[in-house]
ZAMARGU-4260 file (C-alpha; in steps of 0.2 Angstrom, whole numbers, plus 5000, padded with zeros to 4 digits):
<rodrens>
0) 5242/4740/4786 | 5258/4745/4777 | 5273/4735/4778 | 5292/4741/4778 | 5303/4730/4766
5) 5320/4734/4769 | 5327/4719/4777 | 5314/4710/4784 | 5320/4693/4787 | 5335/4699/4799
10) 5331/4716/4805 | 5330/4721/4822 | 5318/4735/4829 | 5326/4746/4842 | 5311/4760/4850
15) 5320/4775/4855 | 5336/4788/4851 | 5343/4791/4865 | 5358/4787/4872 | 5354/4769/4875
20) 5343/4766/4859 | 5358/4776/4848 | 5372/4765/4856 | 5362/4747/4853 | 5360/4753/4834
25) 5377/4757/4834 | 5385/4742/4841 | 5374/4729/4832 | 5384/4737/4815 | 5385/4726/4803
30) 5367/4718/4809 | 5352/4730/4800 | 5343/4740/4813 | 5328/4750/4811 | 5329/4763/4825
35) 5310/4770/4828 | 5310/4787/4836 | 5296/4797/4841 | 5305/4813/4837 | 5318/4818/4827
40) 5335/4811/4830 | 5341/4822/4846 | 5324/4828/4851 | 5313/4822/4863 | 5326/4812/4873
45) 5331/4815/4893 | 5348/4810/4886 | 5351/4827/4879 | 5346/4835/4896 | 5358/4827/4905
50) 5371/4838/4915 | 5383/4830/4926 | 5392/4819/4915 | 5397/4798/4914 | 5406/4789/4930
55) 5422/4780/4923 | 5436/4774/4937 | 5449/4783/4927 | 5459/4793/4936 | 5477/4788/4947
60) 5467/4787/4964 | 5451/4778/4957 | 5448/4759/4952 | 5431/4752/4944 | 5431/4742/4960
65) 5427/4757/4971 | 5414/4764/4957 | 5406/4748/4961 | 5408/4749/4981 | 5399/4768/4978
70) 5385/4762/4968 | 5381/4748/4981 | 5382/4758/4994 | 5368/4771/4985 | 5360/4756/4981
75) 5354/4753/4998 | 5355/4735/4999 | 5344/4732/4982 | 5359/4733/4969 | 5368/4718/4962
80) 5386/4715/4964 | 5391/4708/4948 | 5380/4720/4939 | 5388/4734/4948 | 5404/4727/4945
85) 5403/4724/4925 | 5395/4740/4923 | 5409/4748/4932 | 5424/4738/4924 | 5415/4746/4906
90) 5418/4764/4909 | 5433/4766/4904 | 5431/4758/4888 | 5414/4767/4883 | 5423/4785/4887
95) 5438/4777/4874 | 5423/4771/4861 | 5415/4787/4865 | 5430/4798/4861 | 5430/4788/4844
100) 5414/4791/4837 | 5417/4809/4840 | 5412/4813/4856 | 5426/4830/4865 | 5427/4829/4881
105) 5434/4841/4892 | 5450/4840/4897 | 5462/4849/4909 | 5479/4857/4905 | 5489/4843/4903
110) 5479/4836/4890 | 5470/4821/4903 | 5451/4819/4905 | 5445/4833/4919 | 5436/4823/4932
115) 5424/4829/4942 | 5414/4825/4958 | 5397/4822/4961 | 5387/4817/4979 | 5392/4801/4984
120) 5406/4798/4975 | 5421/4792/4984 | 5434/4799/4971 | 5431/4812/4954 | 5427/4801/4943
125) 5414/4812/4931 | 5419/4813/4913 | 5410/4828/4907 | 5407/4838/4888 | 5406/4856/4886
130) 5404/4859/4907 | 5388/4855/4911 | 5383/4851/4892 | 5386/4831/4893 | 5372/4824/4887
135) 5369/4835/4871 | 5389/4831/4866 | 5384/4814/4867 | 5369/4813/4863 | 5377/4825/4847
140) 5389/4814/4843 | 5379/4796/4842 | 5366/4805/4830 | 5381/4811/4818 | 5388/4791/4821
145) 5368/4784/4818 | 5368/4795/4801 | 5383/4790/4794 | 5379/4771/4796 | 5372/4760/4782
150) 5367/4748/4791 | 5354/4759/4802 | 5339/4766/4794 | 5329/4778/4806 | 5311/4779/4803
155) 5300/4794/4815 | 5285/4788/4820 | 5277/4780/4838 | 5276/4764/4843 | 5257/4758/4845
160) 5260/4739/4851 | 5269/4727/4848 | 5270/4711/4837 | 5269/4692/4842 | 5275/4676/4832
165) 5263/4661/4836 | 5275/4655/4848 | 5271/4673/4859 | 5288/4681/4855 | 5289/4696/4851
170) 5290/4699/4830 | 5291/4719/4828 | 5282/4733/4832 | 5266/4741/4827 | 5270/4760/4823
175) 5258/4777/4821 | 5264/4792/4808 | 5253/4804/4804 | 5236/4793/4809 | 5240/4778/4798
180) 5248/4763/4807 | 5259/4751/4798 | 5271/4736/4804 | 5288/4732/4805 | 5293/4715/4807
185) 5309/4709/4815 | 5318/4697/4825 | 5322/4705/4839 | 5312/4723/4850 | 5323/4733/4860
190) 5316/4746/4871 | 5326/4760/4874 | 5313/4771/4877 | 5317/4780/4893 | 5309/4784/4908
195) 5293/4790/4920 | 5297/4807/4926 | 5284/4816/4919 | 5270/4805/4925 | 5272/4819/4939
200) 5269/4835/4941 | 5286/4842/4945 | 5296/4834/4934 | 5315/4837/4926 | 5310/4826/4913
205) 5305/4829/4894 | 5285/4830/4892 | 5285/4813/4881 | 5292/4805/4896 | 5276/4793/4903
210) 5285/4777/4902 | 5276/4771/4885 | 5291/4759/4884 | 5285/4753/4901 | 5267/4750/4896
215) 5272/4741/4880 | 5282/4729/4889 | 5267/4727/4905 | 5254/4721/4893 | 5267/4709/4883
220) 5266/4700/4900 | 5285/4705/4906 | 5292/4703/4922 | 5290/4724/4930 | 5303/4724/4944
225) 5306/4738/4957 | 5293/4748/4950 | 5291/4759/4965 | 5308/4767/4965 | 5308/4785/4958
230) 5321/4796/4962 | 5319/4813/4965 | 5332/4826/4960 | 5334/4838/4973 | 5337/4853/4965
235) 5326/4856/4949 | 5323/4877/4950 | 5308/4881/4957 | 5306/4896/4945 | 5288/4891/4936
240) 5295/4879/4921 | 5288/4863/4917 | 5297/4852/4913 | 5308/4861/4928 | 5324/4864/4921
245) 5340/4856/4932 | 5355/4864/4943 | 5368/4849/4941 | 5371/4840/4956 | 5390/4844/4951
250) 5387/4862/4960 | 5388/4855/4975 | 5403/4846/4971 | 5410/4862/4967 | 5406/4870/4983
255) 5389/4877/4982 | 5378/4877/4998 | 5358/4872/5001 | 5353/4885/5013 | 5335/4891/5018
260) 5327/4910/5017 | 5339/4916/5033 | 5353/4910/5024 | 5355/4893/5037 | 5360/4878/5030
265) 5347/4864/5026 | 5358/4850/5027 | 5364/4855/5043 | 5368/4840/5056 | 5367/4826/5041
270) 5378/4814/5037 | 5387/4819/5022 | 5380/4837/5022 | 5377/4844/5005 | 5383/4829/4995
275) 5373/4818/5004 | 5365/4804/4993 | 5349/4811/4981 | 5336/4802/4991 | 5344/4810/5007
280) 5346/4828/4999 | 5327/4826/4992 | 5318/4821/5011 | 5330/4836/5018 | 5322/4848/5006
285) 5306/4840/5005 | 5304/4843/5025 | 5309/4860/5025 | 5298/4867/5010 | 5286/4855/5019
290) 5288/4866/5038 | 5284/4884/5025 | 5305/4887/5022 | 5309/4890/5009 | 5326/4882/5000
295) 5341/4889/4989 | 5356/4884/4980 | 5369/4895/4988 | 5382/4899/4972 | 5385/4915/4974
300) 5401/4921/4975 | 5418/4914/4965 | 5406/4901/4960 | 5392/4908/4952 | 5405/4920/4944
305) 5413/4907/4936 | 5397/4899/4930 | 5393/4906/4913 | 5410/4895/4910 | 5409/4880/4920
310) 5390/4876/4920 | 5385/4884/4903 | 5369/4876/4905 | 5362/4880/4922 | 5370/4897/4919
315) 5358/4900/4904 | 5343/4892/4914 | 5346/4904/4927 | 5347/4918/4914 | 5329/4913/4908
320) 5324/4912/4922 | 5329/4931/4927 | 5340/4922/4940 | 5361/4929/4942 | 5370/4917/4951
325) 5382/4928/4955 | 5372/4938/4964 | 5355/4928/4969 | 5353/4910/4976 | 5344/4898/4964
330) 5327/4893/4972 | 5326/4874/4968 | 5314/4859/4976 | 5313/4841/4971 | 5308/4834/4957
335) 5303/4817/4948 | 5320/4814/4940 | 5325/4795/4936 | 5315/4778/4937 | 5326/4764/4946
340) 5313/4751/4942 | 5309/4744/4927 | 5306/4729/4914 | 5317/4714/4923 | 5332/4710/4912
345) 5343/4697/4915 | 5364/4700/4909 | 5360/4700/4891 | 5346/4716/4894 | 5335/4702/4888
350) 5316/4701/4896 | 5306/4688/4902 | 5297/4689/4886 | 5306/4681/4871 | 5313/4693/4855
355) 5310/4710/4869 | 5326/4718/4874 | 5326/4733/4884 | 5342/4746/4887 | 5342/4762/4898
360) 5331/4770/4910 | 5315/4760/4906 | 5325/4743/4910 | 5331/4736/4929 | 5346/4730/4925
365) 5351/4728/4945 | 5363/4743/4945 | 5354/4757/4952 | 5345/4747/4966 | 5336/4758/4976
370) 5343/4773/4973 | 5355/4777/4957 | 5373/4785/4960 | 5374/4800/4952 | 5379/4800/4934
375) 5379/4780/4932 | 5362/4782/4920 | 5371/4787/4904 | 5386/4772/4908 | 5372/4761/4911
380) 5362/4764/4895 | 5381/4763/4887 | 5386/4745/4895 | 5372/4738/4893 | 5369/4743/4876
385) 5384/4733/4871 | 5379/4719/4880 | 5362/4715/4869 | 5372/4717/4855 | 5384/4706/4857
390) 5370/4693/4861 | 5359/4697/4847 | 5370/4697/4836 | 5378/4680/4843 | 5360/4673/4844
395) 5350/4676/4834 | 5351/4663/4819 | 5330/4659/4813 | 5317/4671/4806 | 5304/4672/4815
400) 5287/4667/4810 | 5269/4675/4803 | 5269/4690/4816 | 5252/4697/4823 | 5248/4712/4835
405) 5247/4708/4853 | 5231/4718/4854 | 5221/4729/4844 | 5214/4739/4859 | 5214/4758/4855
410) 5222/4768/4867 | 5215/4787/4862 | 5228/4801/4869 | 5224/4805/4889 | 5223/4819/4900
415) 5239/4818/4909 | 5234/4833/4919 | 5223/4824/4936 | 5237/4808/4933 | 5252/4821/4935
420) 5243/4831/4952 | 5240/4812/4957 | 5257/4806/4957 | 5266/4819/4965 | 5254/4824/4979
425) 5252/4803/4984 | 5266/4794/4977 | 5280/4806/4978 | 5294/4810/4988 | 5288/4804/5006
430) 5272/4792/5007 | 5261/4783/5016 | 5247/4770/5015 | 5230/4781/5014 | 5238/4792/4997
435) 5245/4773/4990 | 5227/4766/4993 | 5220/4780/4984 | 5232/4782/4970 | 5230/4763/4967
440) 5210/4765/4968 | 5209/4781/4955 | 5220/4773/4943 | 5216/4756/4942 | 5200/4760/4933
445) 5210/4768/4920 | 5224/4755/4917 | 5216/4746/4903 | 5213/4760/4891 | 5224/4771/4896
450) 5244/4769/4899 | 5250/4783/4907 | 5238/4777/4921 | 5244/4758/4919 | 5261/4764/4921
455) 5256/4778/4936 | 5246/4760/4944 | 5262/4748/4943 | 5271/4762/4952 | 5258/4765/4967
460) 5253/4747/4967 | 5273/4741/4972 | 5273/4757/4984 | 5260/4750/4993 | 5268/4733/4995
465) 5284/4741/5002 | 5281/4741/5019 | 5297/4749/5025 | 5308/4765/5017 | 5323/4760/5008
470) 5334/4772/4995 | 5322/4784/4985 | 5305/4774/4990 | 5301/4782/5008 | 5285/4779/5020
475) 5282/4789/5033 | 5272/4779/5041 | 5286/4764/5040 | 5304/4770/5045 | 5313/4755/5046
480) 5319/4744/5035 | 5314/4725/5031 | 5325/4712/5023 | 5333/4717/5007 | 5318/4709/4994
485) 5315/4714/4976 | 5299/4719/4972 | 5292/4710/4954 | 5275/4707/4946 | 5267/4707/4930
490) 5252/4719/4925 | 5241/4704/4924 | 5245/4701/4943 | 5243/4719/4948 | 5225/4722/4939
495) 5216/4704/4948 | 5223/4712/4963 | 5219/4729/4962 | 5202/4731/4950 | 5190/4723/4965
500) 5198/4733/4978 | 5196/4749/4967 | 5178/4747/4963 | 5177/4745/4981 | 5187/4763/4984
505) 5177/4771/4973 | 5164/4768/4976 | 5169/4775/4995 | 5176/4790/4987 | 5161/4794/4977
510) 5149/4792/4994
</rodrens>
């Protein structure tokens, strides 16, 4: 293998350009990063899909101690207090360091921040960029900050495995370009490398999106904590697409409707209607598609009028979709959207596994909890991006030693195809114990070769131990709720568990 020489003694690997991965590299200026991106900077990423906008208590009416009450409370008895309120207590700072690398965010006619409001919000606290556009300003204005920086050097390639000193810490990455592997050493791995979503079959996610970050980390030995949280966006539009492209939650801040084929609302007789929490939102379509209705997003009207200007970005899916929204309701139905769960990190974004960091969607931090508040991901990946920073660069004082792979298992490209119809017919919006047992028994064979399937296992695997329905993870056959536990394991854990019991299913399966 070939080795990079730039700075080898004191650089720090970062796996990932999106919002998270872009804002470590940024903050641990003047410390030199090498940020490894398996695309281009500002492809590939969920970051630049992302609609709604960053949470930040800004406004007169608002304080970060309400933001934090609101993203307990979506929580659903999993989130963490402190976590909650540190994050919150950031947002107003990350919107000012935003604003200075570049980043234009809308304002209204006096000049202030336009705030808008999302479902279970208790106050319009939504900073948003070009209407709907949020996460392609930001993630715009990050790349144009990671190019101009010296002492970040951005290398495209995919991360393979990664590498251990003899005391087990983690001492770089092995990366793939063009079918030759080479190493990076370093003293310290983050992960920034996103989420899940399209380990299922509907999915708003980008199609890179199999939680490689996720498997990476599982087979270094890290803690995996509330794996099976997935939340499901309720309205992704159900016109064909895949990945299925998104109508903001903000809609339905700004008065549009969910209604069924006769027009009748869907969220009829629940608490909080329309702007209901997602999980709620999700089950309420999910039944009704689930009974042969058919569901709708109701803009038509002033709204969907005013859409071409206020929701750039839905307006032009709608339009590709040969949908006016004027006009026409928006046919939409739950999707795979955002992972709660994650590599456990404790207030540092530090893992249980020494050197390894990990920032964004693919860590769980304790914010989310069982079910994240809408528009905290891109604040979370923000804060907590500044927090490893901070720590590393405080911490981290001796080279590490002679690094060697973790593994030198090959892990040939899979067929995502069976994995994705898996997922979403047996671990997806509702579920119960027969689709968990099978999940866990058709995956488990494949866990060791394979990680997309390793990933899809630690999902179903802490599905099946949730015997109760809390936030986004709901069984029907187990309606109530238990006392508030997180779930954690390791990968090592899961497979003695699951590999006898799968033979065993199997072999039933086959008969």
């Amino acid at each position: 293998m070939n080795a990079l020489l730039r700075n080898p003694a004191d650089r720090v690997v970062v796996v990932g350009a999106g919002v998270a991965g872009l804002s470590v590299a940024l903050r641990l200026a003047p410390w030199p990063v090498t940020l490894v991106s398996a695309s281009p900077l500002g492809l590939g990423t969920a970051t630049g899909w992302a609609q709604g906008g960053i949470a930040a208590a800004i406004g007169a009416d608002d304080a970060a101690s309400f933001h934090a009450a609101d993203t307990l409370a979506a929580g659903a008895g999993l989130g963490e207090p402190e976590v909650a309120a540190r994050v919150a207590a950031e947002g107003p700072r990350l919107i000012d360091w935003l604003v200075r690398v570049g980043v234009a965010f809308d304002r209204a006619e006096d000049g202030a921040l336009a705030l808008g409001l999302e479902a279970a919000h208790g106050r319009r606290r939504i900073v948003r960029a070009g209407g709907d556009a949020t996460g392609a300003r930001v993630l715009e204005g990050l790349v144009r900050a990671v190019q101009g920086a010296p002492s970040v050097e951005v290398v495209v390639a995919t991360v393979r495995d990664l590498l251990r000193d003899g005391h087990g810490a983690v001492a770089g990455v092995v990366c793939e370009r063009d079918g030759v592997p080479f190493r990076i050493p370093a003293r310290a791995v983050v992960l920034a490398t996103g989420g899940l979503g399209a380990l299922y079959a509907a999915t708003t996610n980008p199609r890179g999106a199999t939680g490689r970050g996720l498997a990476l980390a599982a087979r270094a030995g890290a803690v995996m904590r509330d794996m099976e949280f997935v939340q499901f966006h309720p309205t992704a539009i159900a016109a064909g697409a895949d990945p299925m492209p998104l109508a903001t939650e903000a809609l339905r801040g700004e008065g549009a409707r969910l209604v069924d084929e006769h027009g009748e609302p869907v969220m009829a007789g629940v608490a909080g209607g329309d702007l209901a929490p997602r999980d709620v939102v999700a089950r309420g379509i999910f039944g009704a598609l689930a009974r042969g209705r058919s569901v709708h997003l109701d803009t038509r009207g002033a709204l969907g009028h005013r859409m071409a200007a206020r929701f750039p970005t839905v307006a032009a899916l709608c339009a590709a979709a040969g949908i006016d929204p004027a006009v026409q309701a928006i046919p939409v139905r739950p999707a795979a959207h955002y992972h709660m769960g994650g590599v456990k990190v404790d207030a540092h974004g530090a893992t249980s596994v020494p050197g390894l960091y990990a920032c964004g969607e693919v860590a769980s931090t304790g914010l989310h909890g069982a079910n994240r508040l809408a528009s905290n991901s891109l604040l979370e990946g923000l804060a907590f991006a500044g927090f490893i920073a901070n720590f590393i660069a405080d911490g981290l004082a001796a080279a590490p030693g002679p690094a060697r792979p973790q593994t030198g298992a090959p892990r040939p490209p899979a067929d995502l195809a069976p994995i994705r119809a898996l997922m979403e017919a047996r671990v997806g919006v509702v579920r119960d114990e027969a689709g968990l047992t099978e999940a866990v028994a058709r995956l488990a064979p494949r866990a060791a070769t394979c990680d997309a399937a390793l990933v899809a296992l630690l999902v179903a695997h802490a599905a099946l131990g949730r015997r109760e329905s809390r936030g986004a993870h709901w069984r029907s056959d187990f309606g109530g709720q238990v006392p508030a536990r997180h779930s954690e394991t390791t990968l090592g854990a899961v497979l003695a568990e699951t590999e006898p019991a799968a033979r065993e299913a199997a072999e039933a399966l086959a008969r």
